[in-house]
N, C-alpha and C positions, 0 to 999 in steps of 0.2 A: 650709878650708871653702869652699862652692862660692858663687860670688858674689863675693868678694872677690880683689884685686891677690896672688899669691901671692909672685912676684917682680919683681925692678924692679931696671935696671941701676946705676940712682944709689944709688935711695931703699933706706934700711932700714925695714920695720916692724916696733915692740913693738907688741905686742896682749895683752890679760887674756887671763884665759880665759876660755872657749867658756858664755855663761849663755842658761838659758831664758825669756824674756818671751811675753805674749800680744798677738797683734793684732787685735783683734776678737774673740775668741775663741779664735781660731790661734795655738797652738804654735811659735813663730820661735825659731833661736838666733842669736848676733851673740856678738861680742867685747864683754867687759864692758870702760865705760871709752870707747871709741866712741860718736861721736854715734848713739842712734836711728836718725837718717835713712840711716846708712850701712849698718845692718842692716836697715831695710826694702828699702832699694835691690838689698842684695844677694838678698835671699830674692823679688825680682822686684816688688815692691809699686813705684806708681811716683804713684799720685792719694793724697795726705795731705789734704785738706780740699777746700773747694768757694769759692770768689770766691760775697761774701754777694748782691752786686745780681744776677748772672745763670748762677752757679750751675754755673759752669765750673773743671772739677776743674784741681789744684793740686798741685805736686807741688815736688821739691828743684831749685830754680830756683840762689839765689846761696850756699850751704852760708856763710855764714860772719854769719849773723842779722841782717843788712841790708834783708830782705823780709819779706814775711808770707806767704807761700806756702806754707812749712815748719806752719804752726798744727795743733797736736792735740792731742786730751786724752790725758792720761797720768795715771794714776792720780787718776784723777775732777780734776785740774787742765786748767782749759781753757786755750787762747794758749800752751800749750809749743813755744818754736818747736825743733824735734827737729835741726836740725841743730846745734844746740849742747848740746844734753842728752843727759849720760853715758849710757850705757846700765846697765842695772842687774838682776842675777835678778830674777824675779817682776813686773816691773812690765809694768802693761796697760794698753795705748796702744789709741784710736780714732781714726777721722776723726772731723775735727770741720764741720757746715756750722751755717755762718752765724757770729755772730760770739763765740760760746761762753759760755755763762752760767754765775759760783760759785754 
Protein backbone atom coordinates (compact mmCIF):
# COMPACT_ATOMS: atom_id res chain seq x y z
CA UNK A 1 0.00 0.00 0.00
CA UNK A 2 1.32 3.38 -0.88
CA UNK A 3 2.58 5.35 1.97
CA UNK A 4 4.02 2.87 3.95
CA UNK A 5 7.86 1.24 4.53
CA UNK A 6 7.41 -1.78 2.18
CA UNK A 7 10.83 -3.05 2.94
CA UNK A 8 13.66 -2.58 5.25
CA UNK A 9 16.98 -4.28 5.46
CA UNK A 10 16.79 -5.13 9.19
CA UNK A 11 13.28 -4.64 10.21
CA UNK A 12 10.47 -7.23 9.49
CA UNK A 13 6.89 -5.84 9.34
CA UNK A 14 3.52 -7.85 10.35
CA UNK A 15 0.65 -5.72 9.51
CA UNK A 16 -3.42 -6.79 9.77
CA UNK A 17 -5.11 -6.37 7.08
CA UNK A 18 -5.79 -3.64 4.68
CA UNK A 19 -9.29 -1.83 6.83
CA UNK A 20 -11.49 1.17 5.67
CA UNK A 21 -11.88 4.27 8.35
CA UNK A 22 -13.06 7.91 7.70
CA UNK A 23 -11.21 10.97 8.00
CA UNK A 24 -13.35 13.76 7.97
CA UNK A 25 -15.49 12.30 5.84
CA UNK A 26 -12.72 10.60 3.62
CA UNK A 27 -12.43 7.16 2.83
CA UNK A 28 -8.62 6.17 4.10
CA UNK A 29 -7.33 2.62 4.20
CA UNK A 30 -4.30 1.62 6.87
CA UNK A 31 -3.34 -1.58 8.21
CA UNK A 32 -5.65 -2.51 11.02
CA UNK A 33 -3.81 -2.84 14.46
CA UNK A 34 -1.50 0.21 13.45
CA UNK A 35 -1.44 3.36 15.31
CA UNK A 36 -3.95 5.96 13.33
CA UNK A 37 -1.34 8.21 13.05
CA UNK A 38 0.50 5.93 10.78
CA UNK A 39 -2.19 5.76 8.44
CA UNK A 40 -2.97 9.21 8.31
CA UNK A 41 0.85 9.88 7.63
CA UNK A 42 0.72 7.44 4.99
CA UNK A 43 -2.39 8.47 3.06
CA UNK A 44 -0.38 12.24 3.14
CA UNK A 45 -2.52 13.88 6.11
CA UNK A 46 0.24 15.56 8.23
CA UNK A 47 -2.04 18.69 10.64
CA UNK A 48 -4.02 16.36 13.26
CA UNK A 49 -5.25 19.22 15.69
CA UNK A 50 -4.53 22.96 16.27
CA UNK A 51 -2.17 24.32 19.59
CA UNK A 52 -5.53 25.73 21.64
CA UNK A 53 -3.61 29.55 22.58
CA UNK A 54 -2.70 30.33 18.81
CA UNK A 55 -3.98 28.00 16.74
CA UNK A 56 -1.03 26.42 15.08
CA UNK A 57 -1.63 23.07 13.32
CA UNK A 58 -0.20 19.99 14.94
CA UNK A 59 0.81 17.10 13.71
CA UNK A 60 2.96 13.46 14.68
CA UNK A 61 5.67 15.14 16.47
CA UNK A 62 7.05 12.17 19.18
CA UNK A 63 4.80 8.85 18.06
CA UNK A 64 5.22 7.31 21.19
CA UNK A 65 2.32 9.43 23.59
CA UNK A 66 4.67 11.67 25.33
CA UNK A 67 3.07 14.96 23.53
CA UNK A 68 -0.11 16.28 22.90
CA UNK A 69 0.31 16.98 19.29
CA UNK A 70 -1.11 13.75 18.10
CA UNK A 71 -4.98 14.83 19.90
CA UNK A 72 -8.31 13.89 17.77
CA UNK A 73 -11.42 12.83 18.01
CA UNK A 74 -12.24 9.41 17.05
CA UNK A 75 -15.31 8.08 17.12
CA UNK A 76 -16.97 11.17 18.87
CA UNK A 77 -14.04 10.51 21.70
CA UNK A 78 -11.96 13.70 22.09
CA UNK A 79 -7.86 13.76 23.39
CA UNK A 80 -7.14 10.35 21.39
CA UNK A 81 -3.80 10.82 21.07
CA UNK A 82 -3.63 8.53 17.58
CA UNK A 83 -0.28 7.77 17.69
CA UNK A 84 -0.97 4.98 20.08
CA UNK A 85 -4.41 4.01 19.01
CA UNK A 86 -5.04 0.76 17.01
CA UNK A 87 -6.53 1.47 13.98
CA UNK A 88 -9.75 -0.22 13.59
CA UNK A 89 -12.55 -0.72 10.30
CA UNK A 90 -15.05 1.81 10.44
CA UNK A 91 -13.83 4.12 12.67
CA UNK A 92 -14.13 8.04 12.11
CA UNK A 93 -11.39 10.29 13.12
CA UNK A 94 -11.43 14.32 12.98
CA UNK A 95 -9.16 17.04 13.88
CA UNK A 96 -9.82 18.24 16.80
CA UNK A 97 -9.10 22.46 17.70
CA UNK A 98 -8.96 23.51 21.03
CA UNK A 99 -8.95 21.53 23.82
CA UNK A 100 -11.98 18.86 22.89
CA UNK A 101 -15.21 18.66 24.72
CA UNK A 102 -17.27 14.98 26.08
Amino acid sequence: MKGYIEQHPVLEFKRGEVVTFTFEGREIQGYEGLPIAAALHAAGIKVYSYSIKHERPRGFFCAVGKCSSCLMEVDGRPNVMVCMEPLKAGMKVKRQKGPGKL
